[in-house]
DRENKOL-137679 format. One record per atom (N, C-alpha, C): residue number from 1; chain; atom name; x, y, z. Coordinates in steps of 0.02 Angstrom, whole numbers, padded with zeros to 5 digits, always signed. Example, Ala and Ser with C-alpha at 12.3 -4.5 7.8 and 13.67 -1.06 7.14 Angstrom:
<kebas>
num	chaine	atome	u	v	w
1	A	N	+00660	-00284	+00390
1	A	CA	+00615	-00225	+00390
1	A	C	+00660	-00165	+00390
2	A	N	+00642	-00112	+00354
2	A	CA	+00684	-00053	+00357
2	A	C	+00645	+00002	+00394
</kebas>
This chain:
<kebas>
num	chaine	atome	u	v	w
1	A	N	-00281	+00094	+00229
1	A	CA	-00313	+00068	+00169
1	A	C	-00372	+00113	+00149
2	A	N	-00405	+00155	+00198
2	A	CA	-00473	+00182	+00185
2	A	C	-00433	+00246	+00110
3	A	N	-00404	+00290	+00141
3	A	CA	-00372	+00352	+00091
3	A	C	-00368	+00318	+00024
4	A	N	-00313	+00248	+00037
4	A	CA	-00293	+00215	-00043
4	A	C	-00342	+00183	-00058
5	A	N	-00390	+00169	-00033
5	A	CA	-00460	+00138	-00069
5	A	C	-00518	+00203	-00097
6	A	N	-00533	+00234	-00074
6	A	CA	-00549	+00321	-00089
6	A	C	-00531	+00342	-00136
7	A	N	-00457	+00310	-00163
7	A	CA	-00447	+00365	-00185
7	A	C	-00422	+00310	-00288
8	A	N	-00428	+00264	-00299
8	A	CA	-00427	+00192	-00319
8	A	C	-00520	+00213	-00354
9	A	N	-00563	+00204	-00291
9	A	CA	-00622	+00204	-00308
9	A	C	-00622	+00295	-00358
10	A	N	-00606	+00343	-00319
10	A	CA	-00605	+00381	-00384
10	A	C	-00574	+00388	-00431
11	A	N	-00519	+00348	-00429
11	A	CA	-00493	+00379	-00512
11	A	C	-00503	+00326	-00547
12	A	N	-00536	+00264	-00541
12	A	CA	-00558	+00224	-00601
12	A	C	-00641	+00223	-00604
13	A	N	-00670	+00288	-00594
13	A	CA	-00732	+00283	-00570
13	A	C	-00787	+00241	-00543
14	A	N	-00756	+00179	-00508
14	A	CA	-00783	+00123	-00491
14	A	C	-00861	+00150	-00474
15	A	N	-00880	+00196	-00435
15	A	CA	-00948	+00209	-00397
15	A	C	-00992	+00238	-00476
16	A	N	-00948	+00261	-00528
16	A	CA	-01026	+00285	-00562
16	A	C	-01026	+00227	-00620
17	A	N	-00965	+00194	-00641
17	A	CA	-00982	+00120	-00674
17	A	C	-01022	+00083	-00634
18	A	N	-01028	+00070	-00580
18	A	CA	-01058	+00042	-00534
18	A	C	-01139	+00069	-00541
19	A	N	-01160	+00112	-00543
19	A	CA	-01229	+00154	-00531
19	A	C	-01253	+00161	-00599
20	A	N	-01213	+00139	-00672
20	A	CA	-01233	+00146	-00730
20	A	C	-01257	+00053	-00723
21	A	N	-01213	+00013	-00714
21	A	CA	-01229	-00053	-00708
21	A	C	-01293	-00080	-00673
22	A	N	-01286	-00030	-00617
22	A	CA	-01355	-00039	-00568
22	A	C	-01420	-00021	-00616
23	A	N	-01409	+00019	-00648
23	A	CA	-01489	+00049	-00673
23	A	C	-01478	-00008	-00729
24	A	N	-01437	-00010	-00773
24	A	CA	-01444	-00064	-00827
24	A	C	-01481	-00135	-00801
25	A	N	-01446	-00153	-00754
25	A	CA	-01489	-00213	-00715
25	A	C	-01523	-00221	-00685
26	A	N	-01559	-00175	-00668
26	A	CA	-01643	-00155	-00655
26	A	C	-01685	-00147	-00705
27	A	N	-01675	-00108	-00758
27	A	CA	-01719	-00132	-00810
27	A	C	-01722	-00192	-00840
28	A	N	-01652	-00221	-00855
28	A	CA	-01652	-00308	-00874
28	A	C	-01719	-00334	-00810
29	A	N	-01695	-00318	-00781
29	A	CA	-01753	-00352	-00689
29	A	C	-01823	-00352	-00741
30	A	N	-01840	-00270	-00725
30	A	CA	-01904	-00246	-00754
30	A	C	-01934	-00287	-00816
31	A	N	-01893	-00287	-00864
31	A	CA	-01894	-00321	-00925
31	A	C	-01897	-00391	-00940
32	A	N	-01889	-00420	-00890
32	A	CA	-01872	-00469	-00893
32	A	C	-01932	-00535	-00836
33	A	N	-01932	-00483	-00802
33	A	CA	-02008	-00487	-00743
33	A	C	-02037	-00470	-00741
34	A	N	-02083	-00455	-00783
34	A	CA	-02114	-00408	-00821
34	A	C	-02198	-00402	-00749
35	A	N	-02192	-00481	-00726
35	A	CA	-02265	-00476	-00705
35	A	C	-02247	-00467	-00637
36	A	N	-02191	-00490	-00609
36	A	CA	-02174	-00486	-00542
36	A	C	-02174	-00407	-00528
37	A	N	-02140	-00369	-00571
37	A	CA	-02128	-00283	-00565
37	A	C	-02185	-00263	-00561
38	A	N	-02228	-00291	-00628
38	A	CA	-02293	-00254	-00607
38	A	C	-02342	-00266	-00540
39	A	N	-02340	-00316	-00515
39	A	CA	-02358	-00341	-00461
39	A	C	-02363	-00284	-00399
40	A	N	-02298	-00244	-00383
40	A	CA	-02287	-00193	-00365
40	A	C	-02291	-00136	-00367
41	A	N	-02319	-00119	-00453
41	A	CA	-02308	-00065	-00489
41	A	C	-02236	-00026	-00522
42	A	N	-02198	-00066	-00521
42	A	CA	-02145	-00027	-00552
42	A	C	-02151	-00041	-00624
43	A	N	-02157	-00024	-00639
43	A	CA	-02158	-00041	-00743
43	A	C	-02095	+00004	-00793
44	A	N	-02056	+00040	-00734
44	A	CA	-01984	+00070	-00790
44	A	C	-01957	+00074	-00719
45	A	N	-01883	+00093	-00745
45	A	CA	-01812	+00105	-00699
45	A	C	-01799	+00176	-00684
46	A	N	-01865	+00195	-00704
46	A	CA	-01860	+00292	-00704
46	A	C	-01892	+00281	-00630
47	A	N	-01933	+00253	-00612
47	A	CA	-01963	+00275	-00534
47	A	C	-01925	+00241	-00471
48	A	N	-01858	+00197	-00499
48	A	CA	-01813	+00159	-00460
48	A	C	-01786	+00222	-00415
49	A	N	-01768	+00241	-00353
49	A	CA	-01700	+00281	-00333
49	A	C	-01620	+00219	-00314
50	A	N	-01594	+00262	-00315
50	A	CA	-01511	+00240	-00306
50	A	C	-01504	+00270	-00257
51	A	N	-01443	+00210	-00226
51	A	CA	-01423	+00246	-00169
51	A	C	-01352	+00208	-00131
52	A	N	-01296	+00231	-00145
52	A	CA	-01240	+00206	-00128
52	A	C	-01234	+00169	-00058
53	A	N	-01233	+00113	-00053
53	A	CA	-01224	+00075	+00011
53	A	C	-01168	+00056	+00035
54	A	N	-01100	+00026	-00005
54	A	CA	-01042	+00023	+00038
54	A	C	-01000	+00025	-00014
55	A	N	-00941	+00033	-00004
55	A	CA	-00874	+00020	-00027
55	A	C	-00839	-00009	+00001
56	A	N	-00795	-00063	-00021
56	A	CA	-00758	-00118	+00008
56	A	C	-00724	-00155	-00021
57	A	N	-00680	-00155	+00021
57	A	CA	-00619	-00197	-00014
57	A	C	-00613	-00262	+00040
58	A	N	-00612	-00319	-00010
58	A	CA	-00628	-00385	+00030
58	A	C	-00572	-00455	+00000
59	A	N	-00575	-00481	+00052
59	A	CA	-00528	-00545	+00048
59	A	C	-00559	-00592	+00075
60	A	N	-00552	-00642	+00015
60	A	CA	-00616	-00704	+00031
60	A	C	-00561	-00764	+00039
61	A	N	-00573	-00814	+00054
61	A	CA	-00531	-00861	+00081
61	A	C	-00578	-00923	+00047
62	A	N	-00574	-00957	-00002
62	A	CA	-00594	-01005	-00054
62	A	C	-00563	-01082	-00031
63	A	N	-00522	-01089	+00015
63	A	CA	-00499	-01148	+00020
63	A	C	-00433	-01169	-00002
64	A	N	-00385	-01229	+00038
64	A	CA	-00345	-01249	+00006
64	A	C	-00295	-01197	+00011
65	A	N	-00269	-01165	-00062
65	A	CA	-00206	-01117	-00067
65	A	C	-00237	-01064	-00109
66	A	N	-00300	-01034	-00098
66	A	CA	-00339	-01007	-00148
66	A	C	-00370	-00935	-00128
67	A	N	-00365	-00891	-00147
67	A	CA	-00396	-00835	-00109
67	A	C	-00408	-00788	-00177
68	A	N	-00464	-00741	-00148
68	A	CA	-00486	-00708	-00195
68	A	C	-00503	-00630	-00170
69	A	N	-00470	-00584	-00202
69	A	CA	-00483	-00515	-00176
69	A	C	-00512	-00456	-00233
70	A	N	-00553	-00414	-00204
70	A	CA	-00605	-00379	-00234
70	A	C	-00600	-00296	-00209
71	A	N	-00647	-00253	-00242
71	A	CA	-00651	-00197	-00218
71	A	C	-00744	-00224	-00235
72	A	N	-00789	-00211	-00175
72	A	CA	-00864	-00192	-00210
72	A	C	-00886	-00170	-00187
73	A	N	-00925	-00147	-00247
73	A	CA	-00979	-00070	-00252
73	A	C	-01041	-00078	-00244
74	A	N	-01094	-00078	-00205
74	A	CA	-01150	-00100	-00187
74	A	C	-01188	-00014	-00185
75	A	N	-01258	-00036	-00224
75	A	CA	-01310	+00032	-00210
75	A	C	-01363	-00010	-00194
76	A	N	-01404	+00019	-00160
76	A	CA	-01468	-00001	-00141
76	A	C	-01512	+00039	-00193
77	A	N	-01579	-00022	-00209
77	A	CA	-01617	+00010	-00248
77	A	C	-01683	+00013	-00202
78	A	N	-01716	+00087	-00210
78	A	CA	-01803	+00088	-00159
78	A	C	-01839	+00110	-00231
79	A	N	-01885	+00086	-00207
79	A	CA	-01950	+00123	-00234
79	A	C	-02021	+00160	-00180
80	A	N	-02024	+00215	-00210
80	A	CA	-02069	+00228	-00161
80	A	C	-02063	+00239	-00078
81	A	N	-01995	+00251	-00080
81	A	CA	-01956	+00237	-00036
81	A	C	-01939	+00204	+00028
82	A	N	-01962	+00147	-00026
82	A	CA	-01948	+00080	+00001
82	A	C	-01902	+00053	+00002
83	A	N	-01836	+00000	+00040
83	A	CA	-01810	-00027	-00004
83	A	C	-01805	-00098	-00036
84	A	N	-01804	-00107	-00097
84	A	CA	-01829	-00159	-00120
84	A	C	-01772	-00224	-00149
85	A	N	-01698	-00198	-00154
85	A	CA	-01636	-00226	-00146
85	A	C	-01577	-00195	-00157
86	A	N	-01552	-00228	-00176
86	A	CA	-01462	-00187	-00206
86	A	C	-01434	-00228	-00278
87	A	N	-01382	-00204	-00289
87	A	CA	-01353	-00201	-00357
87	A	C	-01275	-00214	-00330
88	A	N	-01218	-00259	-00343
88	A	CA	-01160	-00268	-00321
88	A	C	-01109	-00271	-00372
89	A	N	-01065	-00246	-00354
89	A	CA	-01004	-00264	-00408
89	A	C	-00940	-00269	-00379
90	A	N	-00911	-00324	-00433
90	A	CA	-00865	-00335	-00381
90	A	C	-00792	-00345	-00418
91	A	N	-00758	-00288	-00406
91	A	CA	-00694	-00255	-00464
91	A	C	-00635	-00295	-00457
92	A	N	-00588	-00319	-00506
92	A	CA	-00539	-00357	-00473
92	A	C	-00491	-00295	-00469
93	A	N	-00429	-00302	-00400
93	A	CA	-00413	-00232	-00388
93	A	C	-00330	-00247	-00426
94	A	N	-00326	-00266	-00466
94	A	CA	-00277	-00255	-00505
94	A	C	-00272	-00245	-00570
95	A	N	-00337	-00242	-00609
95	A	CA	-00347	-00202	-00657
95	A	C	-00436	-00168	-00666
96	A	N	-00437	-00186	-00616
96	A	CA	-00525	-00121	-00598
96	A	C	-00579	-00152	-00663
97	A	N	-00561	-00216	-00675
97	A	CA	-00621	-00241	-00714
97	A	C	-00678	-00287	-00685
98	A	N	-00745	-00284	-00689
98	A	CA	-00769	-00314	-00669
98	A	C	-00780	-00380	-00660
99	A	N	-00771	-00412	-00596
99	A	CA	-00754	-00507	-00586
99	A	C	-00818	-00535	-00585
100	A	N	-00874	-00503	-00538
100	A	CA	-00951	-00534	-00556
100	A	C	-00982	-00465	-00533
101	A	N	-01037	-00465	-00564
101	A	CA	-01102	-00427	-00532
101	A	C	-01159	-00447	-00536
102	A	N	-01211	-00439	-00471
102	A	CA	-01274	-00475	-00501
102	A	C	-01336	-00418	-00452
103	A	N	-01375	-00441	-00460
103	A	CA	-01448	-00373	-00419
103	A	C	-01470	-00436	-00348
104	A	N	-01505	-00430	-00301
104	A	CA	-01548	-00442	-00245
104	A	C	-01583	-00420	-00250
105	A	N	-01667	-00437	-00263
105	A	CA	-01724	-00400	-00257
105	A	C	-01770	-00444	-00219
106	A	N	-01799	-00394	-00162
106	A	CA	-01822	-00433	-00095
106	A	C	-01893	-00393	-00109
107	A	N	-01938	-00409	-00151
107	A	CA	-02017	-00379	-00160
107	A	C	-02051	-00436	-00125
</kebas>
């Protein structure tokens, strides 16, 4: 599975849709938390770094007769090189569109 997942993740560019999504939802963060960010000092998504954390392909087990399977793309976000959370996405693997994504920020 690792090669056919490798290789899936590159040709539908899952990792840099993934890392465009990540920065988009860090500034929503920023923008949106405006006092919590500053709290820390971050005040833009320019002093954020990226940083690819896993790739994975997962099978969740929901109950009953129900199951749910994914490819996700997780980056960690630092500042200061810190790190301060991650960014997730989570692709459905039969047409590489996104099923949910959301950020973790542990300040």
């Amino acid at each position: 599975m690792g090669d056919e997942l490798k290789n899936i993740i590159l040709k539908y560019a899952l990792i840099d849709r993934s890392l465009k999504n990540a920065k988009a939802n860090i500034d929503d963060f920023i923008c949106e938390e405006k006092e919590k960010a500053s709290m820390y000092g971050i005040s833009s998504g320019d002093v954020i770094k990226y940083d690819l954390d896993t790739c994975s392909y997962n099978i969740s087990d929901f109950g009953l007769d129900t199951e749910r399977q994914c490819i996700e793309i997780r980056i960690n976000y630092y500042y200061k090189n810190k790190y301060i959370g991650y960014y997730s996405a989570l692709y459905n693997p039969c047409n590489f569109e996104i099923l949910d994504d959301y950020i973790v920020i542990d300040l």
